[in-house]
C-alpha positions as CSV (number, residue, x, y, z in Angstrom):
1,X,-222.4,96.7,53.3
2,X,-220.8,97.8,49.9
3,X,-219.5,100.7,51.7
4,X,-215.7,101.1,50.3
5,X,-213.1,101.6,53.0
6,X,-211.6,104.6,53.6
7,X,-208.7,105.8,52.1
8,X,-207.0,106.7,55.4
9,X,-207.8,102.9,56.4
10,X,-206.8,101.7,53.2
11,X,-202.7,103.3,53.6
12,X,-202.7,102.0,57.3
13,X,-204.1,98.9,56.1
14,X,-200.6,98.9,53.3
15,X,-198.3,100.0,56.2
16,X,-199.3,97.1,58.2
17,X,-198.7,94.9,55.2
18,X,-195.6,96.8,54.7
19,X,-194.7,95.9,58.4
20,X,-195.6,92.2,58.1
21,X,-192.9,91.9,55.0
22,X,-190.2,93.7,56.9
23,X,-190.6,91.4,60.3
24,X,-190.4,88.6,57.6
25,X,-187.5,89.8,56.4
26,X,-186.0,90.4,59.7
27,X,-187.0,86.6,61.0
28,X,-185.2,85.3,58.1
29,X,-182.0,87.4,58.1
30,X,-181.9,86.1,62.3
31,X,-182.5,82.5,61.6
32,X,-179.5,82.5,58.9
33,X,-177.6,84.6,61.9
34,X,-178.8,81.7,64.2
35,X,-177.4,79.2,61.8
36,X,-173.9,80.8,60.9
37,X,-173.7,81.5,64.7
38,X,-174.3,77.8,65.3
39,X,-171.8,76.4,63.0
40,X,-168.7,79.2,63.9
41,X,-169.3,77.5,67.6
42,X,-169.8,74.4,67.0
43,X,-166.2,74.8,65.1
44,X,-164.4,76.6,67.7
45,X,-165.6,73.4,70.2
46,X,-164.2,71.0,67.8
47,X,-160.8,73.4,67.4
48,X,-160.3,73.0,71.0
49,X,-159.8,69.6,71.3
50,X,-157.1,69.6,68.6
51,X,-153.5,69.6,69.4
52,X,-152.0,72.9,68.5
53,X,-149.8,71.3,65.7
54,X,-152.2,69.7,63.7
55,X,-152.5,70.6,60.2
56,X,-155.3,73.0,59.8
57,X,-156.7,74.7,56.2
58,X,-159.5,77.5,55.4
59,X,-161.5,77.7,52.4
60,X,-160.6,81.1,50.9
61,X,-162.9,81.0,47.7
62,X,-162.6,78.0,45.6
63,X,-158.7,77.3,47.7
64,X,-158.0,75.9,50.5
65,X,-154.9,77.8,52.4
66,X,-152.9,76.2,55.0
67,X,-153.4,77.8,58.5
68,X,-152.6,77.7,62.3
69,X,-154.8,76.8,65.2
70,X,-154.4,79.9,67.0
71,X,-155.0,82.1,63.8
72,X,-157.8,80.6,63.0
73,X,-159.4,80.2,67.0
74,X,-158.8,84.2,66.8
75,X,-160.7,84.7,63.4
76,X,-163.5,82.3,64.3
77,X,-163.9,84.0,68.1
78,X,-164.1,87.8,66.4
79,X,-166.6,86.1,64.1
80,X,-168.4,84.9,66.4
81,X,-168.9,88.1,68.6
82,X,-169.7,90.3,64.9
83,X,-172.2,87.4,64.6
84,X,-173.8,88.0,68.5
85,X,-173.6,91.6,67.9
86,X,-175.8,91.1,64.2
87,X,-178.5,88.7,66.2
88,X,-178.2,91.3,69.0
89,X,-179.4,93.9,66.3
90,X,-181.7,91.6,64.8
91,X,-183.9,90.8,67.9
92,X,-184.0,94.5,68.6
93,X,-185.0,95.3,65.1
94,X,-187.8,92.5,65.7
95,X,-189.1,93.8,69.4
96,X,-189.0,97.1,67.1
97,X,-191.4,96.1,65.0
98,X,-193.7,93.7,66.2
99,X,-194.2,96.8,68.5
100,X,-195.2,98.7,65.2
101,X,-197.3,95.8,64.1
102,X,-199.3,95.1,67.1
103,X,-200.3,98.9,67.3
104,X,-200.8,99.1,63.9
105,X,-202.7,96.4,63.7
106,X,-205.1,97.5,66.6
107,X,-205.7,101.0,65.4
108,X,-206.8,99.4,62.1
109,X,-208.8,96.7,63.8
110,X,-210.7,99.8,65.8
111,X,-211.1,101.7,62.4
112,X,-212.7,98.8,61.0
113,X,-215.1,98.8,63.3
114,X,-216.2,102.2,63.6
115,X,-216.4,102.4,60.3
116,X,-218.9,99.1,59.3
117,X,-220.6,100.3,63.0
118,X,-221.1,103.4,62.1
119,X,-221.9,102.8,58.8
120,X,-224.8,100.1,59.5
């Protein structure tokens, strides 16, 4: 039982943890996508019900600059499709590795056992 684990097992065993930090960072990078995403459409809804000669402004750093509605519907809309394309990415970056993980994770978990099993 005080058998030590292989060092083979043990690098697999740190590129699985490796694995698990880089699907974290993946999940968090798409739920801030999610959230940016959320917020660029839920302005473009409330831009449509304005009348096109309504005063509009954008913050550009600490400013606020004066702006049109059809300038702004344009920015927000290529925004929004660089923002699809990122969470696009994202999930496939996430199928990507959760792919890794899972067979990782399983070669590992059959190394284990061979190895305390065989070694009983």
């Amino acid at each position: 039982m005080a058998e030590k684990i292989p060092p083979e097992l043990q690098t697999r065993i740190a590129q699985l943890q490796q694995l698990q930090e880089q699907l974290r960072i993946v999940l968090a990078q798409k739920q801030s996508v999610e959230s940016e995403l959320r917020e660029v459409e839920r302005v473009l809804s409330e831009l449509t019900k304005m009348s096109d000669d309504t005063e509009l402004y954008k913050s550009i750093g600490h400013i606020l600059v004066k702006t049109n509605k059809d300038d702004l519907m344009k920015e927000l809309t290529e925004k929004k499709e660089i923002l699809e394309l990122r969470m696009r990415t994202l999930e496939k970056q996430e199928s990507f590795l959760q792919k890794q993980f899972e067979d990782l994770r399983k070669k590992v978990t059959e190394e284990l056992m061979r190895t305390y099993r065989g070694g009983s």
